[in-house]
N, C-alpha and C positions, 0 to 999 in steps of 0.2 A: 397494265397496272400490277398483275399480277408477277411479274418479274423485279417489277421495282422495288416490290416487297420484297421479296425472295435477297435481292444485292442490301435492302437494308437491313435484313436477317442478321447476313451472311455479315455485315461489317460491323454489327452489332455486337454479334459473337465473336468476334475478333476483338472487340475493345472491351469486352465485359472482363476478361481476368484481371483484368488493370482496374476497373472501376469496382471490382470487389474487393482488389486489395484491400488490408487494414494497415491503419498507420500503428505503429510501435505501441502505441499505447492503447489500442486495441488490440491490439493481440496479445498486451499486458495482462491485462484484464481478462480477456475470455480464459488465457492458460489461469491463471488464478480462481477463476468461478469453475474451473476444472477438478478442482479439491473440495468443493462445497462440501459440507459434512465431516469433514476429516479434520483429525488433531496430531500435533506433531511436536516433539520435545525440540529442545532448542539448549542453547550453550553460548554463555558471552566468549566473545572472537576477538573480541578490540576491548577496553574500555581503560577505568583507573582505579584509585582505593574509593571511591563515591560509587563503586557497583558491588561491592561487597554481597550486598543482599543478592542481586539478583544471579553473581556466582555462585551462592548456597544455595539458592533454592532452584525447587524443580520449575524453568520455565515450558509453559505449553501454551501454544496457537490452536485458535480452532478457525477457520473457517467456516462461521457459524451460518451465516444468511448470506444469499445469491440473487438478485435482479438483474434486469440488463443493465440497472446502474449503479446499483449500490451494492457492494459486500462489505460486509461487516464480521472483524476478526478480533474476536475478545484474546487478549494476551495475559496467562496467570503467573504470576511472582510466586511460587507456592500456594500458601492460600489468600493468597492478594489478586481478587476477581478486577479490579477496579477500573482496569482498564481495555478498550474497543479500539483498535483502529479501525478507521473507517472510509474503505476507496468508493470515490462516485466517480461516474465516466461523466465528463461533459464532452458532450459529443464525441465525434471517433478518433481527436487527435491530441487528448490533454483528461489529464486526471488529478483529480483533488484528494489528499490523504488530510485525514484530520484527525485528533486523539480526543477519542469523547472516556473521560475519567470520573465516575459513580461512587458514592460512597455505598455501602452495604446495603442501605434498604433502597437505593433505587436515586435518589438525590444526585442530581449534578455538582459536583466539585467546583471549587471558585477556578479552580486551573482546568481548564477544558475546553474543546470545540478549538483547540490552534492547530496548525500545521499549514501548511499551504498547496498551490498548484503548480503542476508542470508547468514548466516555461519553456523547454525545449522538446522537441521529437524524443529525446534518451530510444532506450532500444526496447524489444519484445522480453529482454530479461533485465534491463533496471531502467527504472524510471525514479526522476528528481524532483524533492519539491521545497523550491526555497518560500522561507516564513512569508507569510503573506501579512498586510496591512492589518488585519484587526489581531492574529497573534499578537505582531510587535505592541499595538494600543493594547492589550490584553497582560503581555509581558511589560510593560513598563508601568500599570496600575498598579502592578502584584511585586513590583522591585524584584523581576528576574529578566533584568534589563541584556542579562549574560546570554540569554536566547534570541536576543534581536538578531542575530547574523545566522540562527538554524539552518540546513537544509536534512531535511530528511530525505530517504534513498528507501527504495523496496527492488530487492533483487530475485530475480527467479529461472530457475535451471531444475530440471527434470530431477536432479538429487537434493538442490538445495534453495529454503527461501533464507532470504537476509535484511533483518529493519537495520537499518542503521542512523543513527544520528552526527553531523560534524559541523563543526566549529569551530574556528582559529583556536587552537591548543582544548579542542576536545574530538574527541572519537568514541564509539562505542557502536559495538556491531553484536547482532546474535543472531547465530545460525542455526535453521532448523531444519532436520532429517528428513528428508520427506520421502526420502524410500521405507522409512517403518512407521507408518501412520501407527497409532495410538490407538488400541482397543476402546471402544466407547463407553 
C-alpha cells in the first residue's frame, strides 16, 4: 500500500504544474491586483474632438480595492471623481469589466453598471469585453443606442496599463505609466 501511494505522489506531482496553471484571465487579474494601492497618470493615445476634456486634464487610475474577485479602479478626469471601473473574476477563465459612474455625493448615475464579459481566453496582457445584454437594454432606454456594438479592452505590461473603448468608427485609448506610480 505504501508504495502505491508513493507512484500516486509521484504522478501527482507530475500533473500538478499543469493543474495550477492559470488561464489568461487569471493571470490578468492577479498581475493587476499586483498594483493594489498604486495611482498612475495616464494620456489619451487614440481618440477624436469628443475627448477634448479628457486630453486637458490630468487623468489618474488608482487601483484602489483588491479581493480575489473584485478590484476596483476609480479613473479621475481632473477633478471629475465619477467614475470606477470595476473587474470581477468569474471563476479562473473569464472576467467581467463594468463602469460604475457616481455623481459627487455618492448617488449612482442613470448611465452606469455597463460594460460586459470576456468571451474569449484573450491573453495575461489584454483581455476583451464585448457590451453584454442589460448594457445594450440600458443604452437603448437612455437613446445611446451608438454603444450597442462597445467592446471594451484592458491591457497590461510591466510599463504600461490601457482602457480602451472601440466601435465601428470609434477609438479611444489611454495609457498609463506604471513605471512612476504616483505619490499618495
Amino acid at each position: 500500500m505504501k508504495r502505491a501511494l508513493t507512484v500516486a505522489a509521484v504522478a501527482w506531482l507530475a500533473f500538478a504544474p499543469a493543474a495550477l496553471a492559470q488561464s489568461p484571465a487569471g493571470e490578468f487579474f492577479d498581475a493587476l491586483g499586483k498594483l493594489c494601492g498604486q495611482s498612475f497618470s495616464g494620456k489619451v493615445a487614440a481618440g477624436n474632438e469628443t475627448d477634448a476634456a479628457f486630453r486637458e486634464a490630468q487623468l489618474v487610475m488608482t487601483v484602489a480595492s483588491c479581493s480575489a474577485t473584485e478590484i476596483r479602479v476609480p479613473f479621475h478626469v481632473g477633478e471629475d471623481r465619477s467614475r470606477t471601473w470595476v473587474i470581477t473574476r468569474l471563476g479562473e477563465d473569464r472576467l467581467r469589466l463594468k463602469h460604475d459612474h457616481r455623481h459627487a455625493d455618492g448617488v449612482e448615475d442613470e448611465i452606469s453598471q455597463y460594460g460586459g464579459d470576456s468571451l474569449e481566453a484573450g491573453s495575461a496582457g489584454r483581455q476583451s469585453f464585448p457590451v453584454d445584454a442589460d448594457s445594450i437594454a440600458l443604452f437603448n432606454r437612455t437613446d445611446r443606442t451608438v454603444s450597442n456594438t462597445n467592446v471594451w479592452s484592458l491591457e497590461l505590461s510591466p510599463e504600461t496599463f490601457t482602457y480602451e473603448l472601440a466601435r465601428p468608427g470609434r477609438l479611444f485609448r489611454v495609457d498609463f505609466d506604471l513605471t512612476q506610480p504616483l505619490a499618495p
